[in-house]
C-alpha positions in Angstrom: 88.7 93.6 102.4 90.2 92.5 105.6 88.3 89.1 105.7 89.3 88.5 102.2 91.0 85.7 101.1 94.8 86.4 99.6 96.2 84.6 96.9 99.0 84.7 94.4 98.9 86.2 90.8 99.9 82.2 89.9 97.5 80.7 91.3 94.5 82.9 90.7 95.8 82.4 86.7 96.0 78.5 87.5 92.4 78.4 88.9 91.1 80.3 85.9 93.2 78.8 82.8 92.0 75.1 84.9 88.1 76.3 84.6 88.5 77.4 81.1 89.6 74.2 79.8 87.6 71.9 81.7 84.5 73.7 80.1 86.2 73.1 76.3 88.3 76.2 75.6 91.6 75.2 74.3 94.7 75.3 76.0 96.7 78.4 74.5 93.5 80.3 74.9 92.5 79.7 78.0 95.8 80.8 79.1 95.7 83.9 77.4 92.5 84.5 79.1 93.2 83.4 82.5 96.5 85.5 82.4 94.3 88.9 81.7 91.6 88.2 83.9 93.9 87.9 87.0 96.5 90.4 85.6 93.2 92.4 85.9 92.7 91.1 89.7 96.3 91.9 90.2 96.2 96.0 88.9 92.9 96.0 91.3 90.4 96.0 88.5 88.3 93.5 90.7 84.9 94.0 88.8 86.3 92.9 85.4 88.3 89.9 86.8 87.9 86.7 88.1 84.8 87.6 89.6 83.3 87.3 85.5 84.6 83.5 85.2 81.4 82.0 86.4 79.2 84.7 84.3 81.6 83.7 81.0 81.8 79.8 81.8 77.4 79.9 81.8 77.5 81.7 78.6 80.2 79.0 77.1 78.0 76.0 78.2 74.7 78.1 76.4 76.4 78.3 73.5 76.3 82.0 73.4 80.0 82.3 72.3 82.3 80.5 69.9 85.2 78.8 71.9 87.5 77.3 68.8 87.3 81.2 67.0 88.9 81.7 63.5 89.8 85.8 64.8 91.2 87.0 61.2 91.7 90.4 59.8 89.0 91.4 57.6 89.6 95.1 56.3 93.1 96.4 56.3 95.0 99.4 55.3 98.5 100.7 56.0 97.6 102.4 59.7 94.2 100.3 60.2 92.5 97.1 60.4 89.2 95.9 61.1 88.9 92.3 62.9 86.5 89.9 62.8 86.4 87.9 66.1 84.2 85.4 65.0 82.0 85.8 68.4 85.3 84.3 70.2 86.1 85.5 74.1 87.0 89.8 73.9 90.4 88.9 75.4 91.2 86.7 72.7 90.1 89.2 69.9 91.6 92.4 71.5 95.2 90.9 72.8 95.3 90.4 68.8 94.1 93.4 67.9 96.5 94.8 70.1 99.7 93.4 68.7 98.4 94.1 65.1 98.7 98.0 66.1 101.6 97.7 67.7 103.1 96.3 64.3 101.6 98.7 62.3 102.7 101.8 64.2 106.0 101.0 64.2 105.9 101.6 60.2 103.0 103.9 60.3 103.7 105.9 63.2 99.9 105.3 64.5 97.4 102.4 64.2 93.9 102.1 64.5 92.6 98.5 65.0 88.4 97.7 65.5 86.7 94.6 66.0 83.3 93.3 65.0 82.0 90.4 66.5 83.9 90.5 69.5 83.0 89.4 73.3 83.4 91.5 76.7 87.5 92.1 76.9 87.6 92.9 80.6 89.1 96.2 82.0 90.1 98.9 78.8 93.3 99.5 80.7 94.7 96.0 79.7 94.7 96.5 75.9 96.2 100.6 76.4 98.7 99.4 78.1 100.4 96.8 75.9 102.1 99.0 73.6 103.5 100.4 76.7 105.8 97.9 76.7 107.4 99.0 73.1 107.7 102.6 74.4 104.2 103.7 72.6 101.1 105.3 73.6 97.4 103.3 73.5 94.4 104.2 73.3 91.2 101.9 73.4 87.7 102.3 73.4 84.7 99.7 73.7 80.8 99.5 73.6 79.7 98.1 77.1 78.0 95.0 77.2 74.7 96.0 78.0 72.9 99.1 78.2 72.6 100.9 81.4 72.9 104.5 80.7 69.4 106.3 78.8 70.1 109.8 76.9 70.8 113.0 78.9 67.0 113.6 79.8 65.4 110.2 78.7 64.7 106.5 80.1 65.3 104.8 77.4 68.5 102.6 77.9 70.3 102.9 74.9 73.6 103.3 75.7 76.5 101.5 78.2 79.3 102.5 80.0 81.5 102.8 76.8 84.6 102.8 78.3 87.9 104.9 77.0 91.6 104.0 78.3 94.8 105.6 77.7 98.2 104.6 78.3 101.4 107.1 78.3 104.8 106.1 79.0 107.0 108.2 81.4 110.9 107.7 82.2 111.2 107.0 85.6 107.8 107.6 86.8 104.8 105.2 86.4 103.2 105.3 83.6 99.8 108.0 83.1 97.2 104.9 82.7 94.1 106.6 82.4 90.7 104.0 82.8 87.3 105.2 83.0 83.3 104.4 81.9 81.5 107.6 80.7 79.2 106.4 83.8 80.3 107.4 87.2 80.8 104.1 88.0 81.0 100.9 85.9 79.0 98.0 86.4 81.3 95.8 87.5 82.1 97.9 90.0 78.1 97.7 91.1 78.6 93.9 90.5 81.6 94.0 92.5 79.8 95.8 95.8 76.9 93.3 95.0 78.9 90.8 95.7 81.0 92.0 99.1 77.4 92.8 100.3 78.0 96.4 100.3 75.8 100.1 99.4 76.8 102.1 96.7 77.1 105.5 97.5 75.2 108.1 95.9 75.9 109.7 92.4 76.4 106.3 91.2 72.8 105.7 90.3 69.5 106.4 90.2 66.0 104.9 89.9 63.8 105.8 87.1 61.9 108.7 89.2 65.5 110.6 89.5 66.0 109.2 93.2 69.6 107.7 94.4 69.7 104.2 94.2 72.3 102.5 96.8 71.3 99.0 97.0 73.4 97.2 94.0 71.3 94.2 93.9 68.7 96.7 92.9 70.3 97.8 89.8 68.0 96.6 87.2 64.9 99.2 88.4 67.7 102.0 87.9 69.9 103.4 85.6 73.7 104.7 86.0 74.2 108.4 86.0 77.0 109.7 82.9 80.1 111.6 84.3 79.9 115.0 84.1 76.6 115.2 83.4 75.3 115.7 80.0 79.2 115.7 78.7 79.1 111.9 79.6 76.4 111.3 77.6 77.7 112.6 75.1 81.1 110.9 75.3 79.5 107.4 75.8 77.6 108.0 72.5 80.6 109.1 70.3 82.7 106.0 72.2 79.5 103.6 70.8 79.8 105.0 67.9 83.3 104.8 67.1 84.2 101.2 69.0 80.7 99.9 67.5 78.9 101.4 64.7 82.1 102.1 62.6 83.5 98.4 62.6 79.5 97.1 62.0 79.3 96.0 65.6 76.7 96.4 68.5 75.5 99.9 69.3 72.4 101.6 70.8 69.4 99.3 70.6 71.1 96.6 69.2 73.6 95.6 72.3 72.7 92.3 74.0 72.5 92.5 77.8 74.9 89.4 78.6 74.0 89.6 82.2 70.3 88.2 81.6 71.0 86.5 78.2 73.5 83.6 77.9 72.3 82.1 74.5 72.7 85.5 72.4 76.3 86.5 70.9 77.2 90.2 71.6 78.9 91.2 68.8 81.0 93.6 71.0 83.2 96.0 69.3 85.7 97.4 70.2 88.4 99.6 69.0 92.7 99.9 70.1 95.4 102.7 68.8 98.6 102.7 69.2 100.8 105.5 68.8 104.6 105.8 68.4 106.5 108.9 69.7 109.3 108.0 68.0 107.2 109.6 64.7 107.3 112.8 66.7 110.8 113.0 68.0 113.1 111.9 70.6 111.4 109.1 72.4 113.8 109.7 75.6 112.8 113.1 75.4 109.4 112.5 75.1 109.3 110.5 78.5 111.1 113.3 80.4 108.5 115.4 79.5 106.1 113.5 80.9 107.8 113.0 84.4 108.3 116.9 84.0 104.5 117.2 83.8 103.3 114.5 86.3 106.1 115.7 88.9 104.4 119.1 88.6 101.1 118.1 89.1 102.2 115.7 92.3 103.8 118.8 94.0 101.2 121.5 93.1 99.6 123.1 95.9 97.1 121.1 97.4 93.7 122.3 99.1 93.5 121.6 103.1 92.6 118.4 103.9 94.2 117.1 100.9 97.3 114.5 102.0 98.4 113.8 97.9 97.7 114.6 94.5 97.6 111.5 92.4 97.9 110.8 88.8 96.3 108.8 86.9 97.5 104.9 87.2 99.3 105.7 90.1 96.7 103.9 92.7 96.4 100.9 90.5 100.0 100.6 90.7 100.6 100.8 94.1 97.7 98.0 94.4 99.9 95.9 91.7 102.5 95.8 94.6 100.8 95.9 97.4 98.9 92.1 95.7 102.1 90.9 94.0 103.6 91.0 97.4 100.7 90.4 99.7 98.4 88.3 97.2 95.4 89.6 95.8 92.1 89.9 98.0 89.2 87.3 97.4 86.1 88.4 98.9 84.6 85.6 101.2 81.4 85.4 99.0 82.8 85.0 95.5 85.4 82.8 97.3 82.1 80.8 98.1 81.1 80.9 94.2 84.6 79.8 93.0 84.9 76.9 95.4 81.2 75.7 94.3 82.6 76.3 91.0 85.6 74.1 91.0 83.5 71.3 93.2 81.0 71.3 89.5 84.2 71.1 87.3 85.9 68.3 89.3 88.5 70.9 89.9 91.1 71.6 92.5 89.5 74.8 94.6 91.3 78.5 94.3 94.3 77.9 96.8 
């Protein structure tokens, strides 16, 4: 990315909450949005950032998703909820969703909130980390917004990269932030290599007679492969059916492919948990555990060749630094699409 442009947390967040509102989401909300989508930019999550605003701002001006949402809790018990987005943005539903858990566990000692008519949230790892923030654990799971995975052994695309995301707090190590599609690869990640004009490498995916496919903008004649194999497949199908099929959402043949159709809401589910060690003991001690555990792993022998052994979230935090204090990389062709963006809106361009 060394011919990418660099730019601020701020104004990435500026640029996106400017777009929102110019195509008729309200203020607050567009904030909220804007402030995910480049916190997402910012932890290196580049396929579920700003490189969706143009994709979301066509589907807004189709209609395809409500921008003035009445998101209200339709099913509740002591340690769950079920939320109805009413087809509003996935950010907007889940960052609610989020703080409903949060409130619950602290009574509860767990919370399981879902959502039904949702929208695409952006990266799992945003919504399993909040209640890192209150010394909890998260846990989130989602049905992907299109179908790009068949069953182990078929064509049929019925299933997505059903993402799963957890979040652990340590003491004075970084937190274990664990993000990952049952694919081997998301597809914004493929979106993401489509854009910077690059290959995919193989394992990623394949076209419908088994071979590797590595050319990204040739991802609709393919499919993605499941990680791990037939274990992937498996854990994509009980994701669907937990974030979708339990809260009356989206699942299997039902899931709208938002990257051909604009006009048709999703009804994305989704699904967060939030756990509070404090239930199970000493929260302190809890966290020394954990840097016991990862500082372990980190200095376990390591096979030749092998400079570090990393735990999970560590590489996304090091990026977080590395863009807070360097700005965060704008490839030169979606810095092409943004600045044609902001010329349609009447808007100031992406400093």
């Amino acid at each position: 990315m060394s011919d990418s442009t660099r730019v601020s947390y701020a104004s990435l967040r500026d640029f996106i909450c400017v777009a929102f509102e110019k195509t008729g989401l309200p203020q607050g909300d567009a904030l909220t949005m804007a402030s995910l989508m480049a916190e997402a930019d910012l932890q290196g999550s580049d396929g579920h950032g700003v490189i969706r605003l143009i994709p979301y701002i066509r589907r807004f001006k189709a209609g395809a998703v409500n921008l003035t949402p009445n998101i209200k809790v339709v099913q509740e018990r002591a340690a769950m909820a079920l939320i109805d987005g009413d087809n509003g943005m996935g950010h907007l539903v889940m960052k609610r969703a989020t703080e409903l858990a949060i409130e619950k566990a602290r009574t509860a000692g767990v919370a399981w909130v879902g959502s039904v008519h949702s929208n695409h949230a952006g990266p799992a790892s945003l919504y399993a980390r909040m209640p890192l923030a209150h010394d909890m654990l998260g846990l989130y799971f989602a049905v992907g917004n299109a179908n790009h995975l068949p069953a182990w052994g078929g064509l049929s695309m019925l299933l997505s990269t059903n993402p799963i995301a957890c979040a652990i707090p340590a003491n004075q190590e970084v937190p274990v932030v664990l993000d990952m599609a049952t694919t081997v690869a998301s597809f914004g990640k493929v979106k993401a290599k489509a854009q910077r004009g690059e290959m995919m490498p193989e394992g990623w995916m394949v076209e419908r007679d088994g071979r590797p496919l590595l050319d990204p903008k040739r991802a609709d004649e393919g499919f993605l492969l499941p990680v791990g194999g037939y274990k992937g497949y498996g854990l994509s199908l009980i994701i669907g059916l937990l974030a979708g099929t339990l809260n009356g959402a989206a699942m299997g043949r039902d899931v709208v492919d938002f990257n051909h159709d604009d006009t048709t809401p999703t009804n994305t589910g989704q699904a967060i948990v939030a756990i509070d060690p404090a239930a199970f003991g000493d929260v302190a001690d809890f966290k020394a555990r954990v840097d016991t555990v990862v500082r372990d792993l980190r200095a376990s022998e390591r096979m030749p060749g092998v400079e570090r052994i990393w735990v999970p979230g560590e590489q996304s935090h090091q990026k977080r630094i590395d863009y807070t204090t360097n700005g965060i990389p704008v490839p030169p062709a979606l810095k092409a699409n943004l600045d044609k963006l902001a010329a349609d809106l009447g808007i100031p361009a992406l400093a």
